[in-house]
C-alpha positions as CSV (number, residue, x, y, z in Angstrom):
1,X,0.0,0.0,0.0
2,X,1.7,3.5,-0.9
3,X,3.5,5.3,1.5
4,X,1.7,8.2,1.3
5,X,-1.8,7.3,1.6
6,X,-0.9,4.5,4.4
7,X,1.5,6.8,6.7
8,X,0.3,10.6,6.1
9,X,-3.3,10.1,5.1
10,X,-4.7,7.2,7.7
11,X,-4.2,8.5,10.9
12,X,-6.2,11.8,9.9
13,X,-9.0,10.0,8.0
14,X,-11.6,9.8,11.1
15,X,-11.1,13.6,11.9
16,X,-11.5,14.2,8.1
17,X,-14.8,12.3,8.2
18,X,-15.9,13.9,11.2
19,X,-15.4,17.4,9.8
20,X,-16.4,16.3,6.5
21,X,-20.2,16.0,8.1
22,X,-20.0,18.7,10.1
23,X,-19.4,21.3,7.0
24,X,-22.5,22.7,6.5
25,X,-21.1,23.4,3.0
26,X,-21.0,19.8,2.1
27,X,-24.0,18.4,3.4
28,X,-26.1,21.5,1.1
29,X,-23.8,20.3,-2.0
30,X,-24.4,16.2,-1.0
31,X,-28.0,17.0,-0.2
32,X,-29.0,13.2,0.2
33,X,-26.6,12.0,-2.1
34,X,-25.3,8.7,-3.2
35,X,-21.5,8.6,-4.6
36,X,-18.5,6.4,-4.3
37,X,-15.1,7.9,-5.7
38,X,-11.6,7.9,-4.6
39,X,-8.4,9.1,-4.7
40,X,-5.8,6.9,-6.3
41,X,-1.7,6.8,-6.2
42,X,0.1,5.2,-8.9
43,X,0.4,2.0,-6.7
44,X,-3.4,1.0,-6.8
45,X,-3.6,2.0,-3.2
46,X,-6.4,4.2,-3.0
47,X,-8.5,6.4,-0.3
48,X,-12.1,5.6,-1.0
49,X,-15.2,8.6,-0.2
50,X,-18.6,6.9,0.0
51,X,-21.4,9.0,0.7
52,X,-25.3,7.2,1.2
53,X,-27.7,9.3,1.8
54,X,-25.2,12.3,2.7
55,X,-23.4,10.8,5.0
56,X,-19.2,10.1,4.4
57,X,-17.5,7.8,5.4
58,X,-13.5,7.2,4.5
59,X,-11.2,4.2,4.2
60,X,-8.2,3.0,2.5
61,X,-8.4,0.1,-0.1
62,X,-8.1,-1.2,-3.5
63,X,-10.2,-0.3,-6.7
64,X,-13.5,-1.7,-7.1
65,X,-16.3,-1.6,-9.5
66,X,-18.3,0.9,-7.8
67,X,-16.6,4.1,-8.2
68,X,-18.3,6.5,-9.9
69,X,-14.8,8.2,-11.1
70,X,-10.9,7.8,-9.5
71,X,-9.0,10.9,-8.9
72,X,-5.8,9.6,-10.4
73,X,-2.3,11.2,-9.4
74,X,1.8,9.7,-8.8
75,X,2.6,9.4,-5.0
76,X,4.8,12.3,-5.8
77,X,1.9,14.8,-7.1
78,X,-0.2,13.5,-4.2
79,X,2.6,14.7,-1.4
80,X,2.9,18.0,-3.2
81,X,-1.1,18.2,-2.7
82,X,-0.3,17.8,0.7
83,X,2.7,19.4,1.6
84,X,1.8,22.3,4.5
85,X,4.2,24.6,2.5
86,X,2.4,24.6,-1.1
87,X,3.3,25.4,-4.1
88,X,1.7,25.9,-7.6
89,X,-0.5,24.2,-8.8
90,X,-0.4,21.5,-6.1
91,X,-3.4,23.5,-4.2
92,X,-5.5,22.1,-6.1
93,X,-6.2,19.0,-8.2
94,X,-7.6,21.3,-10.8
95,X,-4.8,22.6,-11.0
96,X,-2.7,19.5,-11.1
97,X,-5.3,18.1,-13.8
98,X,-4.3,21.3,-16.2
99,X,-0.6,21.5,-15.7
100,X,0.9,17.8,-14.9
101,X,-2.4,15.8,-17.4
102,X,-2.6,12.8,-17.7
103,X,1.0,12.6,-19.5
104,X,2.3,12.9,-15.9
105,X,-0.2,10.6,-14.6
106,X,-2.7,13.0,-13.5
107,X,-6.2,11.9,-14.7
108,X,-9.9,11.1,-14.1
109,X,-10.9,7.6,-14.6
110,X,-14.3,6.3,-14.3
111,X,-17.6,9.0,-15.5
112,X,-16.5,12.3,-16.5
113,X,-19.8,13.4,-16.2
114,X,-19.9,12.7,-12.8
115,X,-16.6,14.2,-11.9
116,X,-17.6,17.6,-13.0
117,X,-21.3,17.0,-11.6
118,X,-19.8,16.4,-8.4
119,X,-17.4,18.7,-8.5
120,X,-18.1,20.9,-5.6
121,X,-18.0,17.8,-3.4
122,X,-14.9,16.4,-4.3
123,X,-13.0,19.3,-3.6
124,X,-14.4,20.6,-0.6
125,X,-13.8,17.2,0.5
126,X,-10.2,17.2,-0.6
127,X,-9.9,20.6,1.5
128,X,-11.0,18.8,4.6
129,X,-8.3,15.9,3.8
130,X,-5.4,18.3,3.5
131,X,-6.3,20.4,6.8
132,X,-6.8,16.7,8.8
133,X,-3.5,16.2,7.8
134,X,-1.9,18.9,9.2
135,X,-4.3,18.9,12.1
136,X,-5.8,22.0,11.4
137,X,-10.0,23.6,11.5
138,X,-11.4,24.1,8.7
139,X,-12.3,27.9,8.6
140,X,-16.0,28.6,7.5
141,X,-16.4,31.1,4.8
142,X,-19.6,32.5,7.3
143,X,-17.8,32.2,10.2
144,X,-16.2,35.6,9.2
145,X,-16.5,38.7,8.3
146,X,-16.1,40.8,5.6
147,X,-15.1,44.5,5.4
148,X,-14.5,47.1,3.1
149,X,-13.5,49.7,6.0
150,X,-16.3,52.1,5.9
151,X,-20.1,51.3,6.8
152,X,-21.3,53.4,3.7
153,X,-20.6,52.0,0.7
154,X,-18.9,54.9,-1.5
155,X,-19.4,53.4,-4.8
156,X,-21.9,54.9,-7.3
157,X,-23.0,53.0,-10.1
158,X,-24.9,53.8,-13.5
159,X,-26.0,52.8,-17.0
160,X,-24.1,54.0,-20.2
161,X,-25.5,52.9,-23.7
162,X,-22.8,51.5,-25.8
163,X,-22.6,50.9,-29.3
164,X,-20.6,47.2,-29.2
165,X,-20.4,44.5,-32.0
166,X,-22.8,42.5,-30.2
167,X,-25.4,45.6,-30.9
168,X,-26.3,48.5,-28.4
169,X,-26.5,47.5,-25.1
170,X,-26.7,49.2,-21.4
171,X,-23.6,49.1,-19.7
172,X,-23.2,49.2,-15.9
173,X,-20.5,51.3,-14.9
174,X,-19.3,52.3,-11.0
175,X,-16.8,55.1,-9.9
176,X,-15.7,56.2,-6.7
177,X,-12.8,58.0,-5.4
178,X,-12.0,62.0,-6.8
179,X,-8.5,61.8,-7.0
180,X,-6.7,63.8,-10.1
181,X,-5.7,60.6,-11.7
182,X,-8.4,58.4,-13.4
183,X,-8.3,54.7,-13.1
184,X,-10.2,52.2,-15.4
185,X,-10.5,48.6,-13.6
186,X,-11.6,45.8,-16.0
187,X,-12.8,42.5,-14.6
188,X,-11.2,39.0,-15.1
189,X,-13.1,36.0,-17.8
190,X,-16.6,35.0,-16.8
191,X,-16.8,38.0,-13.7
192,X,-17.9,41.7,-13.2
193,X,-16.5,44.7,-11.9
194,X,-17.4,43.3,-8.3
195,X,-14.1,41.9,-8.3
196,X,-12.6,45.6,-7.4
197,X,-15.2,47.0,-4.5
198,X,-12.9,46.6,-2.0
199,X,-10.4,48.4,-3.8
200,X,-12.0,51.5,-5.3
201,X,-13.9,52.0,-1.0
202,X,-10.2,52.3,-0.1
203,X,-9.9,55.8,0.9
204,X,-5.9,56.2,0.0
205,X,-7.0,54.5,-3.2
206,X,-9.8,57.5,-3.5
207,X,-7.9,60.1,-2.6
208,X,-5.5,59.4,-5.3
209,X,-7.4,58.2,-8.1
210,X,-11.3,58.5,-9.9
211,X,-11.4,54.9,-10.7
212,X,-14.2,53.7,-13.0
213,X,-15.0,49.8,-13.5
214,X,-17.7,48.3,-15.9
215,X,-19.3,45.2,-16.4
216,X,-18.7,43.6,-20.1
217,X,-21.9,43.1,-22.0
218,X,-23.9,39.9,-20.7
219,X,-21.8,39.8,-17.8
220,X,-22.7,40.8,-14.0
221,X,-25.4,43.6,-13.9
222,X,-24.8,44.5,-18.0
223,X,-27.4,43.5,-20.4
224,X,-26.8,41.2,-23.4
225,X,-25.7,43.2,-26.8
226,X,-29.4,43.4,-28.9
227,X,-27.5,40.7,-31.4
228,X,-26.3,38.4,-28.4
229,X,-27.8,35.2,-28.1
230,X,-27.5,32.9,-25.2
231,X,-23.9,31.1,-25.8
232,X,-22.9,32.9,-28.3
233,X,-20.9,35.6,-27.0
234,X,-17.2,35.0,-28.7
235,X,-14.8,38.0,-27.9
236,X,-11.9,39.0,-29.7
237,X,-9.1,41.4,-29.4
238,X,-11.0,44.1,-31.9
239,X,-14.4,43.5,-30.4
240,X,-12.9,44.1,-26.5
241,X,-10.5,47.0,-27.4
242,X,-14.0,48.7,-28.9
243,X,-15.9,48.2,-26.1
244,X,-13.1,50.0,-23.4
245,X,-12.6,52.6,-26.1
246,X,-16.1,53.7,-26.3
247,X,-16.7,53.1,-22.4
248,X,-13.4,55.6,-22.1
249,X,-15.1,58.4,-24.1
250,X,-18.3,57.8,-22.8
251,X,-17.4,58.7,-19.3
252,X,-14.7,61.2,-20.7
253,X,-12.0,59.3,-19.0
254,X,-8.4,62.0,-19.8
255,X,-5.6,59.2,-20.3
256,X,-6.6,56.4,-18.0
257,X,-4.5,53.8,-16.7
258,X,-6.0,50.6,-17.4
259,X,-5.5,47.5,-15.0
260,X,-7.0,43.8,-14.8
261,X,-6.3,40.9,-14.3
262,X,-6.0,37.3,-16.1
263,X,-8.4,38.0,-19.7
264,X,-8.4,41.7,-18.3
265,X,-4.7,41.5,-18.2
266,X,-4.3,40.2,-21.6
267,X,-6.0,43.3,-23.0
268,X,-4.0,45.8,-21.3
269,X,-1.2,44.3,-23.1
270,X,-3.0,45.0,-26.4
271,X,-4.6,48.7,-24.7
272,X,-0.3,49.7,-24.3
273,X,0.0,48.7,-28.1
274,X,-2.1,50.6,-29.3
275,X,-2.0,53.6,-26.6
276,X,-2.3,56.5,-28.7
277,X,-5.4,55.8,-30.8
278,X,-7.3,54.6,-27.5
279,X,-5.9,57.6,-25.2
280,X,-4.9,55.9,-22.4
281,X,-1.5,57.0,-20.4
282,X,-0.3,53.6,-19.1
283,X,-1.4,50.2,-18.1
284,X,-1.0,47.8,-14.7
285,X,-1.3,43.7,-16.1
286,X,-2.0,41.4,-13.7
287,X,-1.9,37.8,-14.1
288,X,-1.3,38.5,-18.0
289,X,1.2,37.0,-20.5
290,X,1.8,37.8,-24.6
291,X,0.2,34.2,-25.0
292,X,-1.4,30.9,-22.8
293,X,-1.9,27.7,-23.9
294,X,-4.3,25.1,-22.4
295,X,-2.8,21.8,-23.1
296,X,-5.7,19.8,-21.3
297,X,-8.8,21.2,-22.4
298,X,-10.4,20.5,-18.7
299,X,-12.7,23.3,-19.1
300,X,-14.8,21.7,-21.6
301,X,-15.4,18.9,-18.9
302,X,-19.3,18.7,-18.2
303,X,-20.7,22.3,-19.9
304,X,-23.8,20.9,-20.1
305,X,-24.5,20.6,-16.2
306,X,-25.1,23.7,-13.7
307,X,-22.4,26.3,-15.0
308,X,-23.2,27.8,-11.6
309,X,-21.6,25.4,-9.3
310,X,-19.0,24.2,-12.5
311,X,-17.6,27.6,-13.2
312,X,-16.4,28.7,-9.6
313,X,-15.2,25.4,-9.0
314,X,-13.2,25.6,-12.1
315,X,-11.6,28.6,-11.0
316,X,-11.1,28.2,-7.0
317,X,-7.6,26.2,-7.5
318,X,-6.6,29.5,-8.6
319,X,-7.4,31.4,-5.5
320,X,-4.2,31.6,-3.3
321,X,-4.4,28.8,-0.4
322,X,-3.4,32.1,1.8
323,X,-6.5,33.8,0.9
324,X,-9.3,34.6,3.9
325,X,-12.3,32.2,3.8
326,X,-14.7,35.4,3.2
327,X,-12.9,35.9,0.2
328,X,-12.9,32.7,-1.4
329,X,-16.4,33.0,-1.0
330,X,-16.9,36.1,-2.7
331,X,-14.8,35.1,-5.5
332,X,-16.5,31.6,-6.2
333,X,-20.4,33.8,-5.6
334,X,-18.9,36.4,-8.8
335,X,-18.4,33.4,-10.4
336,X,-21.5,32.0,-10.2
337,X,-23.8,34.3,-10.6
338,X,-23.1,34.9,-14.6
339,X,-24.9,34.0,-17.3
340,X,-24.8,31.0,-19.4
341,X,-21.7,30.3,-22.0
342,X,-20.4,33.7,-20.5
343,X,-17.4,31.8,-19.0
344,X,-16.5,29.3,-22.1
345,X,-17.0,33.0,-24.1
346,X,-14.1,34.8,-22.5
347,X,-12.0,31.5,-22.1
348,X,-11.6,31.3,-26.3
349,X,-10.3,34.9,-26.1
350,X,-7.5,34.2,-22.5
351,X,-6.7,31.1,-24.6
352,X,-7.5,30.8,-28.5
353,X,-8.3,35.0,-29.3
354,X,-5.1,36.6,-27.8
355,X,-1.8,36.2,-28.7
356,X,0.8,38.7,-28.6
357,X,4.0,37.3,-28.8
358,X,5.3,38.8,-32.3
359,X,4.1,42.4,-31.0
360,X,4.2,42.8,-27.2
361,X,8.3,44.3,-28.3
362,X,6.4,46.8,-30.1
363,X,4.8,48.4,-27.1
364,X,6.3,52.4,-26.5
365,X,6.6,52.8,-22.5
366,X,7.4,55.9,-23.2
367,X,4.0,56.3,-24.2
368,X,2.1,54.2,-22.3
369,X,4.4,52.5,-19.2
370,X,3.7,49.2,-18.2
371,X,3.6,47.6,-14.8
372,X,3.5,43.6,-14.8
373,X,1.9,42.0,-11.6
374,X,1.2,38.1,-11.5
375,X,0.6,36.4,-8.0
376,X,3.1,33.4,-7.0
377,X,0.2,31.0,-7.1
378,X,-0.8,31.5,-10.6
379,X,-0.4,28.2,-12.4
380,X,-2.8,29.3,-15.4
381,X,-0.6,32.3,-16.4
382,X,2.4,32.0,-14.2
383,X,4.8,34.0,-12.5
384,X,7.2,32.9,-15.9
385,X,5.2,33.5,-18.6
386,X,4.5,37.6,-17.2
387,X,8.3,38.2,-16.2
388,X,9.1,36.2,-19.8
389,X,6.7,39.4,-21.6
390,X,8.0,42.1,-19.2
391,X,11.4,41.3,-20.8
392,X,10.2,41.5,-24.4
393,X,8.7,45.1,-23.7
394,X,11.5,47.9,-23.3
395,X,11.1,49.8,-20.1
396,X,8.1,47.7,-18.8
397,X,8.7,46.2,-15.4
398,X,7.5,42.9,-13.6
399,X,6.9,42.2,-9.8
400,X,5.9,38.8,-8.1
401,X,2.9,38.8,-5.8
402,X,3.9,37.0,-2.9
403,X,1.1,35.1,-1.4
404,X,-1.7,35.9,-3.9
405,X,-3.2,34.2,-6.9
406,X,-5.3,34.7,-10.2
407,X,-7.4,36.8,-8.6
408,X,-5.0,38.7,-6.2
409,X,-7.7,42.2,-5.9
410,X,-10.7,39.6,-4.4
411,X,-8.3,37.2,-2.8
412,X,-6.4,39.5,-0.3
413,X,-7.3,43.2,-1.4
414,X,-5.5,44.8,1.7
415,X,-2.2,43.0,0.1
416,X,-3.1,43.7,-3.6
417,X,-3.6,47.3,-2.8
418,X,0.3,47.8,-1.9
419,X,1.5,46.5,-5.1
420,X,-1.3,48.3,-6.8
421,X,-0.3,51.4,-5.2
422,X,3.2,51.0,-6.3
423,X,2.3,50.2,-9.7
424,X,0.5,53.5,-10.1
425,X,3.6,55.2,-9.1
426,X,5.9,53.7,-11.7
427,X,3.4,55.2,-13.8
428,X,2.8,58.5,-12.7
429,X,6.8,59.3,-12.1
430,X,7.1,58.4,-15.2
431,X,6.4,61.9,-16.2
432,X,3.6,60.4,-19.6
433,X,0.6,60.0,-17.0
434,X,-0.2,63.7,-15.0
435,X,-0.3,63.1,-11.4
């Protein structure tokens, strides 16, 4: 029997069961239900999760017949999944699925279906494995609190009519702050401008900036575009850069800088190349690259079941493992409160619709500077890949974000805001953006 699963993983499983049906998370999400699956190492040792009628129960054993699917991984992947000290993208066996596949032995055997069905269970009950091992509560996302630092909420929002090539559509736009420099936040694939309240109540952030967010069209509290049917929204470079352009003029934004993160991040790559027709004074990347390739396609996994629980499950590897429980939460909730084939939408453009790498050198920073920020954590686009562009654009500079993620301004805004905050100093001192 392997090492791993007999020496590190036994002695925890009855506190691991125990808080497994205590989590009121998991017995909404099991909700009566029947499943067998399991965790396997590349010995055939594996740890078996049974639930009848809700209720878990955990053991060690061989394979049977009456798994529903196998969680497959090498001993080795499986000890980085549990290591206390972390590291990408062994916090998560989404993560592990997309960057080691199955060419390193990391797989799902058994219904696929049911693996993404059961998604949320699986990996809240992986969660509860990892803290039993290291003998440490689980921290309920509702156990804490969350706080923005002021009891008034300072953000004002409104509808703009755009013009967009998805037809005219109302677009819901929020500002706060009245600071002398203006600040246009755009939202990561498959979100909404939500993503950035903690950041634009922040009353340094106010003081120094007007910052501006808006929600793309079909996406949070925007309306579909008059031509856009359900799941068939397909963004591309053109189609985007229209959208911010017109959204800039419409609120008679005087040479933004542009930040956002991951799809968001990608664009503000191709906002600094062409800087001058858009009128923007200098852009802040986060968790962007010139180009990403998804070499397991793990997202197409199940996109006929409830895109609602799928989606933010998809996407919660990516949060840091550092990250408050509160905000977890309010990252998966963005996530799954979007509209159908929103998500697959933007993930053709962050993978398929942008790619950069013959043009990101062309970029003037003395135009339009550039400020590269990807969190440590980041296994989609990773700390690598941003430096790697960084390099290719003269005068742009990269920092590491230690201890955040993909989506570092929900995740930890407090620690976002500092390297924010420096970010839009690099600009301004730059003498191209007016302070």
């Amino acid at each position: 029997m392997s090492s791993l699963f007999a020496n590190i993983v036994q002695r925890p499983l009855t506190q691991a069961e125990k808080a497994i049906n205590s989590d009121p998370e998991i017995a909404l999400s099991a909700n009566d239900l029947n499943l067998h699956f399991a965790l396997k190492s590349n010995d055939s040792a594996l740890i078996h999760v049974v639930s009848q009628t809700g209720k878990f129960t955990l053991s060690l054993g061989v394979e049977t017949s009456t798994e529903a699917f196998i969680l497959n991984a090498p001993e080795e992947s499986w000890r980085g999944f549990f290591d206390k000290q972390l590291r990408p993208p062994f916090q998560s066996f989404w993560g592990m699925l997309r960057i080691l596949s199955p060419d390193k032995g990391v797989l799902i055997s058994g219904d696929n279906e049911a693996f993404a069905k059961f998604c949320r269970v699986w990996r809240l009950v992986l969660d509860h494995l990892r803290d039993a091992v290291h003998g440490r509560p689980r921290i309920v996302a509702s156990a804490a609190s969350y706080e923005e630092g002021t009891e008034d909420d300072d953000i004002i929002g409104r509808y703009i009519w755009v013009d967009t090539a998805y037809g005219k559509t109302k677009i819901f736009c929020e500002t706060a702050g009245s600071g002398p420099q203006h600040v246009l936040f755009l939202h990561t694939a498959g979100a909404d401008a939500r993503q950035f309240h903690t950041i634009m109540n922040d009353k340094i952030a106010q003081e120094r900036c007007s910052m501006y967010a808006f929600d793309l069209p079909g996406h949070g509290r925007s309306y579909p575009g008059a031509t856009q049917l359900p799941g068939s929204y397909r963004p591309n470079e053109d189609s985007y850069i229209d959208i911010i352009e017109k959204v800039l003029r419409k609120l008679t934004l005087h040479r933004p800088i542009v930040c956002g993160a991951s799809m968001a991040g990608h664009i503000c790559l191709a906002v600094a190349m062409r800087a001058d027709e858009i009128g923007v004074g200098g852009v802040i990347p986060c968790e962007a690259s010139d180009h990403v390739s998804a070499l397991v396609d793990h997202y197409a996994v199940g996109t006929l079941l409830n895109e609602s629980i799928l989606n933010p499950e998809r996407v919660c590897g990516l949060i840091s493992p550092t990250a408050p429980a509160i905000y977890r939460q309010l990252t998966w909730w963005i996530y799954s409160s979007q509209a159908t084939g929103i998500f697959p939408g933007d993930l053709k453009f962050y993978f398929n619709g942008w790619d950069g790498r013959d043009r990101a050198r062309l970029i003037d920073t003395n135009k339009c500077p550039v400020y590269m920020l990807t969190g440590e954590y980041d296994y989609s686009c990773t700390v690598a890949a941003s430096r790697a562009t960084a390099e290719k654009i003269p005068g742009a500079v990269f920092e590491e974000m230690k201890g955040l993620g993909h989506f570092p301004m929900t995740e930890q805004p407090a620690v976002f805001l500092l390297y924010f905050l420096r970010a839009l100093d690099f600009v301004q001192q730059s003498n191209v953006v007016p302070s």
